[in-house]
C-alpha positions in Angstrom: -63.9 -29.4 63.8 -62.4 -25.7 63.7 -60.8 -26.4 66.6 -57.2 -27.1 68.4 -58.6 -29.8 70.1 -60.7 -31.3 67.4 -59.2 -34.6 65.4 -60.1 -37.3 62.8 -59.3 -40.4 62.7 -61.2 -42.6 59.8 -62.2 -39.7 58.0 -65.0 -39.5 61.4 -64.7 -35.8 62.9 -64.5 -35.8 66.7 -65.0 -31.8 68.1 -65.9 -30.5 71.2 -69.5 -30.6 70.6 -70.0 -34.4 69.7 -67.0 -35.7 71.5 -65.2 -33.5 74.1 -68.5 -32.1 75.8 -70.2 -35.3 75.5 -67.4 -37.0 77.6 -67.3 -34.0 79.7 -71.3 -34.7 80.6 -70.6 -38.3 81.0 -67.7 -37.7 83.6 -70.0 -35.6 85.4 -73.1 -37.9 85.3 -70.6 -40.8 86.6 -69.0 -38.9 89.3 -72.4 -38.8 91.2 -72.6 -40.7 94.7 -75.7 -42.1 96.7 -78.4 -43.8 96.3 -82.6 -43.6 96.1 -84.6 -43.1 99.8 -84.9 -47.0 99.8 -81.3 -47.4 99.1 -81.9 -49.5 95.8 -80.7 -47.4 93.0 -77.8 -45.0 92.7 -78.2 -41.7 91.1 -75.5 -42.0 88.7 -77.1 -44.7 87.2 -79.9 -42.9 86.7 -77.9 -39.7 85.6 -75.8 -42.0 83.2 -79.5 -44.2 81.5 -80.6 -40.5 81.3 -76.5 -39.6 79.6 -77.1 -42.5 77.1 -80.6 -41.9 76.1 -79.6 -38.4 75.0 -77.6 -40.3 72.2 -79.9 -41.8 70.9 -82.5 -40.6 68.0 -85.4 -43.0 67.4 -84.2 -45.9 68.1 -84.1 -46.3 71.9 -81.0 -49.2 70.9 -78.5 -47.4 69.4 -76.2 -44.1 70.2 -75.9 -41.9 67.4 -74.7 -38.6 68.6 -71.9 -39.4 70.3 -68.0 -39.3 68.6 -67.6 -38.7 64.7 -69.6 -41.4 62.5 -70.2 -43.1 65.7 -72.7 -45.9 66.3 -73.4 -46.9 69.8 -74.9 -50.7 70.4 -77.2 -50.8 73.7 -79.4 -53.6 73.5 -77.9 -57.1 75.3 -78.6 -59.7 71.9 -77.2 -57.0 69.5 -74.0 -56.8 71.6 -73.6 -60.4 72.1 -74.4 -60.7 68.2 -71.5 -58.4 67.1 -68.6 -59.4 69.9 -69.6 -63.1 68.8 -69.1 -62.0 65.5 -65.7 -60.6 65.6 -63.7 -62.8 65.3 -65.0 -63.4 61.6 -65.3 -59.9 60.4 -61.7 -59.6 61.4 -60.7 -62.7 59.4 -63.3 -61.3 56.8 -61.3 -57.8 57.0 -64.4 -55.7 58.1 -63.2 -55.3 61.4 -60.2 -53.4 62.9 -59.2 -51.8 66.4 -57.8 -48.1 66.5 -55.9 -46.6 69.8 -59.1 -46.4 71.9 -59.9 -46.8 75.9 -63.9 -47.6 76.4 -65.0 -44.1 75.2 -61.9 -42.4 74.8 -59.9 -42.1 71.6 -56.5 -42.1 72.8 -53.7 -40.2 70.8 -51.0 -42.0 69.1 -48.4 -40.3 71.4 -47.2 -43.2 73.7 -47.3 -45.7 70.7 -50.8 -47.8 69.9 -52.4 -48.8 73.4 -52.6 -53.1 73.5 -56.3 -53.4 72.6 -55.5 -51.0 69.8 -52.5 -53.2 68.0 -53.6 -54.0 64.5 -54.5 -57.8 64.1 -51.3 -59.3 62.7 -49.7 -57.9 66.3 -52.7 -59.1 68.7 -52.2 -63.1 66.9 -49.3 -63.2 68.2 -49.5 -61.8 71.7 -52.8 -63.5 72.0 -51.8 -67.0 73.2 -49.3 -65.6 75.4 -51.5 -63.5 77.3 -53.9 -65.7 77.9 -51.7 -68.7 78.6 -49.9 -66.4 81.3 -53.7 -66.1 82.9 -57.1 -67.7 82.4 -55.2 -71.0 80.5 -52.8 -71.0 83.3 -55.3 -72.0 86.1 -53.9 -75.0 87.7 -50.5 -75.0 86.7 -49.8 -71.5 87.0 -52.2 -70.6 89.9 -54.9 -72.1 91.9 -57.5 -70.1 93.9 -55.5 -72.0 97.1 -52.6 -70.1 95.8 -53.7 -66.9 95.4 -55.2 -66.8 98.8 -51.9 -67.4 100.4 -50.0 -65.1 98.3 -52.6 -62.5 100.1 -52.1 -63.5 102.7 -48.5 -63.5 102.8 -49.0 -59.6 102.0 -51.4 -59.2 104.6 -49.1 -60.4 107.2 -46.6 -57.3 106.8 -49.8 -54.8 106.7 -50.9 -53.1 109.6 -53.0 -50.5 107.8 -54.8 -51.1 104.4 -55.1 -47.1 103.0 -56.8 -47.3 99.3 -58.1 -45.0 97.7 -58.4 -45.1 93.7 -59.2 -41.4 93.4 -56.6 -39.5 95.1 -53.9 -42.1 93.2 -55.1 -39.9 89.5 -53.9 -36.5 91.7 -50.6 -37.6 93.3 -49.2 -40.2 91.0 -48.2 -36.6 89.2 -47.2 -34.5 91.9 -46.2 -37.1 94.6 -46.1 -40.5 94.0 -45.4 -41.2 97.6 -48.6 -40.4 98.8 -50.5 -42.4 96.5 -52.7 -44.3 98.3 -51.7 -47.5 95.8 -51.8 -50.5 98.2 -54.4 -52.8 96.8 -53.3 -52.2 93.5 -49.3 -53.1 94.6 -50.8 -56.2 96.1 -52.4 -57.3 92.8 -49.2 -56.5 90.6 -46.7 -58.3 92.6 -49.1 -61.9 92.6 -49.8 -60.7 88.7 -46.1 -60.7 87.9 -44.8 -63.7 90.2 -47.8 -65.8 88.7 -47.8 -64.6 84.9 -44.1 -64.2 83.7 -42.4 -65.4 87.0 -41.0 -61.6 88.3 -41.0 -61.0 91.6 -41.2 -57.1 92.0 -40.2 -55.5 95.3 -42.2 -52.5 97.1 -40.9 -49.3 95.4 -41.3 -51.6 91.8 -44.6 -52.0 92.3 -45.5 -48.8 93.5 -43.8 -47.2 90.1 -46.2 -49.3 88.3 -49.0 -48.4 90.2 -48.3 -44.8 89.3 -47.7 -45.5 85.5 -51.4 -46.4 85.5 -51.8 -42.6 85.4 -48.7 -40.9 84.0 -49.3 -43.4 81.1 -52.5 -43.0 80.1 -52.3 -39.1 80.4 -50.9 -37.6 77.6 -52.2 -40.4 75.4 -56.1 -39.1 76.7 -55.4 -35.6 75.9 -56.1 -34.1 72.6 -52.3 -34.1 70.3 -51.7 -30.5 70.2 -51.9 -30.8 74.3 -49.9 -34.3 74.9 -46.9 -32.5 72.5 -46.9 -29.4 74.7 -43.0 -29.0 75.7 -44.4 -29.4 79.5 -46.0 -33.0 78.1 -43.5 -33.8 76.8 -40.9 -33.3 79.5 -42.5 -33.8 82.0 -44.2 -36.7 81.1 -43.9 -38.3 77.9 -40.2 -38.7 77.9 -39.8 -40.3 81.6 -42.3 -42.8 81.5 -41.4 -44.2 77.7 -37.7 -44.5 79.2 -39.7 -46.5 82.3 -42.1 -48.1 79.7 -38.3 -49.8 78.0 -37.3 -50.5 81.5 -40.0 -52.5 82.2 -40.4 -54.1 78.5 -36.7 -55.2 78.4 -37.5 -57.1 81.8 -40.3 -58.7 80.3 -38.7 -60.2 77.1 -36.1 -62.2 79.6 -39.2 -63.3 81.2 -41.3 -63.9 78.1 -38.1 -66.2 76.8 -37.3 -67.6 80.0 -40.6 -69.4 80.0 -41.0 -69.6 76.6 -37.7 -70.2 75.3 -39.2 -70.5 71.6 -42.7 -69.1 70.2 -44.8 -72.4 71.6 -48.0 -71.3 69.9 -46.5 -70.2 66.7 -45.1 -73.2 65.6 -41.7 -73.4 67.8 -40.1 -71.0 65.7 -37.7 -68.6 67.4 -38.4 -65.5 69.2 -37.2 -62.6 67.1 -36.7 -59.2 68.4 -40.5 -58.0 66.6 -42.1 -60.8 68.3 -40.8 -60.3 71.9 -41.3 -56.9 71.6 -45.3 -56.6 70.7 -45.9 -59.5 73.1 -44.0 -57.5 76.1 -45.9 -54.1 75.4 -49.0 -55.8 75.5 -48.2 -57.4 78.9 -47.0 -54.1 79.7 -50.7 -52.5 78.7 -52.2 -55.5 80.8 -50.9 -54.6 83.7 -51.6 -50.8 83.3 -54.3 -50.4 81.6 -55.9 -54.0 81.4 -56.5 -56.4 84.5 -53.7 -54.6 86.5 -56.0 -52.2 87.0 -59.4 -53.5 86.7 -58.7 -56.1 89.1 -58.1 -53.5 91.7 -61.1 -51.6 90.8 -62.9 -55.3 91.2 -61.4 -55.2 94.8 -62.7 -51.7 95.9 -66.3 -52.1 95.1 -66.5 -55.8 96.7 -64.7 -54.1 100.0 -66.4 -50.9 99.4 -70.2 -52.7 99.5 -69.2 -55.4 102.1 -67.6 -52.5 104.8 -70.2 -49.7 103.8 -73.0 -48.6 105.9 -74.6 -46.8 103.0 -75.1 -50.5 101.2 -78.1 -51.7 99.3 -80.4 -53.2 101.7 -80.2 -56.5 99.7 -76.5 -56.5 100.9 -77.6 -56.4 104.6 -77.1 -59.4 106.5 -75.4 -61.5 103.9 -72.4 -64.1 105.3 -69.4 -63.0 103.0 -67.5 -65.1 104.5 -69.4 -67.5 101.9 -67.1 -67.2 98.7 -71.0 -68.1 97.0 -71.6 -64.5 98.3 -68.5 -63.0 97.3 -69.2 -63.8 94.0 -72.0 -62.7 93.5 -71.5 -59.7 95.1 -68.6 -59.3 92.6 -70.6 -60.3 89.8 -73.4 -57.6 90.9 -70.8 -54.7 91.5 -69.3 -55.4 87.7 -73.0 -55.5 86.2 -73.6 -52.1 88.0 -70.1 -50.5 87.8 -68.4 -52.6 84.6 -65.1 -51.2 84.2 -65.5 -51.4 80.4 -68.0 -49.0 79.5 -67.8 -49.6 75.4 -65.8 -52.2 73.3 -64.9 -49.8 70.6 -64.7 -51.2 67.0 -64.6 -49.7 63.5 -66.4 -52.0 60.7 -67.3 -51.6 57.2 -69.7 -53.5 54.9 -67.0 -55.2 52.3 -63.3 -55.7 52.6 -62.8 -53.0 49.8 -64.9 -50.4 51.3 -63.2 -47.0 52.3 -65.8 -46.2 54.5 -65.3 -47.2 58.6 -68.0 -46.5 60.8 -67.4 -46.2 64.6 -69.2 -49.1 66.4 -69.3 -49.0 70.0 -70.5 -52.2 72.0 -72.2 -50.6 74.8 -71.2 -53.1 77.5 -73.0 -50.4 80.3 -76.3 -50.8 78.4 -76.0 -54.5 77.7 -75.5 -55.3 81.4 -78.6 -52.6 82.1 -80.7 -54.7 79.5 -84.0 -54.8 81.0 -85.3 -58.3 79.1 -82.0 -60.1 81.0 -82.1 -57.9 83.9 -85.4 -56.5 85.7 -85.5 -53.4 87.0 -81.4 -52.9 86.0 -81.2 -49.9 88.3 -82.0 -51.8 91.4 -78.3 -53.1 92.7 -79.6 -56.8 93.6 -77.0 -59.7 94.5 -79.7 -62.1 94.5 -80.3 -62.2 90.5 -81.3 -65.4 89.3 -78.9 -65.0 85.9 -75.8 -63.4 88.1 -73.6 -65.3 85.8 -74.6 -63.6 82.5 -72.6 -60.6 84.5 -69.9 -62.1 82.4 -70.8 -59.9 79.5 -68.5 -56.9 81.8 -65.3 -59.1 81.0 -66.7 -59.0 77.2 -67.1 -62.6 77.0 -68.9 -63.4 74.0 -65.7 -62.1 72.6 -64.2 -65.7 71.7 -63.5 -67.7 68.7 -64.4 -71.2 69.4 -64.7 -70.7 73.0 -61.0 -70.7 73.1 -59.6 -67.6 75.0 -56.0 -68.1 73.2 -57.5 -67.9 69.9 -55.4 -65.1 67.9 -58.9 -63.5 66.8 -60.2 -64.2 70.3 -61.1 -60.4 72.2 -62.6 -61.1 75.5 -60.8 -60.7 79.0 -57.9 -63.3 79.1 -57.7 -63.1 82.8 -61.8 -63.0 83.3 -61.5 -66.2 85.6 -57.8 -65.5 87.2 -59.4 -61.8 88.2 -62.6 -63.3 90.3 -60.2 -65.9 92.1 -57.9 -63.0 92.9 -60.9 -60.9 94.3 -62.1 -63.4 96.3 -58.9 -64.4 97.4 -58.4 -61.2 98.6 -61.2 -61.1 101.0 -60.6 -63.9 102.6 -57.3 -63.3 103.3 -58.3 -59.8 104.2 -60.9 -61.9 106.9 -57.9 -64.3 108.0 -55.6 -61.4 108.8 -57.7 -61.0 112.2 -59.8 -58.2 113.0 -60.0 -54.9 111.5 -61.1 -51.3 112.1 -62.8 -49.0 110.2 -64.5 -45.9 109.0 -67.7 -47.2 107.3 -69.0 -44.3 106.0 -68.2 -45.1 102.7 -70.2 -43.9 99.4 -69.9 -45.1 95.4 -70.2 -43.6 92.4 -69.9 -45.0 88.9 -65.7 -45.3 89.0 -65.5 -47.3 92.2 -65.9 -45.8 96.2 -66.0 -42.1 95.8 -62.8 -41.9 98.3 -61.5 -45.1 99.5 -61.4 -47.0 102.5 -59.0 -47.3 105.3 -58.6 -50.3 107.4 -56.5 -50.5 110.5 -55.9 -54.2 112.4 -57.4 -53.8 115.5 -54.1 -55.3 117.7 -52.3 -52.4 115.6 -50.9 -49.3 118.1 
């Protein structure tokens, strides 16, 4: 590229004009708030249909100007045909993963993010992951059970301060004033109900805060994250937190598995434990640990707002049916995965990858499954094909523990645990509230803030 800040990676060039800028533009197209006169349509998503229509170049389906070599699926049946797909190609050897968030190519600073692990590593964290969430349902967790975890954290809460944004700020500066509640909630029920942890306060908040100082100097370009400040200042004290928390988790992992179950009994060796903590680790900082809280804000966010959609006015959410599909809605409009990132090539021999990014944003904006996309509508005949956001066509044989299998492990533990929330949030008695709360692409553009109304 010419540049300090350009890379490669699969022989694709990523600079500033085709990668940097681009993302720049996106940022800014996503970080818009409000909505239309009649309250139907928010601007980013116009600004953002606009964004991904500049990437294109004839075909009104596919992103070509975007990332080196990059190829960018819109259309709903193309990106159900190649997440169904996947788990073939990577048997077939056409497929592979590289260190990338969405639309971000992450440097190889803090090690290979989770989603990024080569195959051989994601087979055998796979079945864990999955059988810690979404297999776990009923023996694990129930949606009774979640509820009055919530509510047991709701009992000690007087005030409910969240706010996602201003968490990216302090979590460097001041961790204490990270606004990081919601968040804390959903990690200590993720741990006690996953790996069998119980985390106290000042645990949780430390993970909470990892969600940023990790994901930092990974998103910078690699001249930048190996800066001596970087370094210091960040690279160095989170890995040392990073082998804190791993080392926990392989006593857990054990303890409840005290042999590999889905890999034939055989022992655990150090390898093993290893790849199958850091990817818990990821989940819970990059994954559903953070998602899930994301979930959480918008559903709030919409139900508390006066600046809602008018098809939200007058809706009973103390109907979980409503909750739902309010929550199915907000993850259409807002999916917190904007791109399944891939690199494919034609024959197991060929030398030549090319970028393929499943546009979930564009799939879930399809026109032919959803009419009039832009229109935020909780009322949507199809709600359920909303599933697409937790990339579910993703699955080999319909079986989410599959080695090969790539959708969201946790897809049906994270809607219990945002409806569990808001009810517990209802049974904690009555609360007060600023409602004047706006939304832009990321979640509510600064939080809410609750306060009990028997509180002083």
């Amino acid at each position: 590229s010419g540049c300090c800040c350009g890379f490669r990676l699969n022989d694709a060039e990523f600079g500033i004009n085709n990668y940097f800028q681009r993302l720049g533009t996106f940022a800014k197209a996503a970080s818009s708030s409000g909505f239309s006169d009649d309250g139907k349509v928010a601007k980013f998503r116009v600004k953002l249909r606009r964004w991904f229509d500049d990437q294109t170049d004839g075909d009104p389906n596919l992103g070509i100007k975007f990332g080196g070599n990059t190829q960018m699926v819109y259309s709903w049946s193309d990106c159900k045909q190649r997440m169904t797909s996947m788990g073939d190609r990577i048997s077939q050897q056409t497929l592979k993963r590289e260190n990338e968030l969405a639309l971000v190519v992450l440097n190889n600073s803090m090690g290979k993010f989770g989603l990024g692990t080569n195959n051989k590593a994601h087979s055998i964290s796979r079945p864990y992951l999955a059988n810690m969430f979404d297999c776990a349902e009923g023996v694990g967790w129930t949606k009774e059970g979640l509820q009055t975890q919530f509510e047991d954290l709701f009992a000690d809460l007087d005030i409910l301060d969240h706010n996602l944004v201003t968490r990216n700020v302090f979590d460097l500066l001041a961790p204490s004033k990270s606004k990081t509640i919601v968040t804390q909630m959903v990690l200590k029920i993720l741990h006690r109900i996953a790996v069998g942890m119980d985390i106290n306060d000042e645990e949780a908040k430390e993970l909470a805060a990892m969600q940023t100082t990790d994901l930092l100097p990974m998103a910078c370009p690699l001249r930048i994250a190996k800066t001596f400040f970087m370094t210091a200042c960040l690279e160095q004290p989170v890995r040392q937190q990073e082998s804190k928390w791993c080392a926990r988790y392989k006593r857990a992992i054990q303890a409840k598995w005290p042999v590999m179950a889905f890999h034939g009994g055989r022992p655990w060796n150090e390898a093993s434990l290893n790849v199958t903590a850091s990817a818990f680790l990821d989940a819970m900082l990059q994954a559903g640990g953070r998602s899930v809280p994301l979930a959480i804000d918008l559903v709030m966010g919409y139900m508390l707002s006066k600046n809602k959609p008018p098809c939200l006015n007058g809706v009973d959410f103390t109907n979980e049916t409503n909750i739902k599909a309010l929550l199915f809605e907000a993850m259409r409009y807002h999916p917190p995965v904007t791109t399944v990132p891939l690199w494919t090539r034609d024959t197991p021999d060929s030398e030549e990858w090319i970028h393929e990014c499943i546009c979930l944003d564009r799939a879930l904006a399809d026109a032919e499954v959803f009419p009039q996309p832009d229109v935020f509508d909780i009322s949507r005949p199809n709600n359920e094909e909303c599933s697409m956001a937790w990339a579910d066509p993703a699955l080999v044989n319909n079986d989410k523990a599959h080695p090969d299998s790539h959708a969201c492990p946790g897809q049906q533990l994270s809607i219990n645990m945002v409806i569990a929330f808001v009810k517990a949030y209802q049974a904690a008695g009555q609360w007060d509230y600023d409602d004047n709360i706006n939304f832009n692409y990321y979640g509510t553009s600064k939080g809410f803030k609750c306060k009990k109304s028997s509180s002083p």
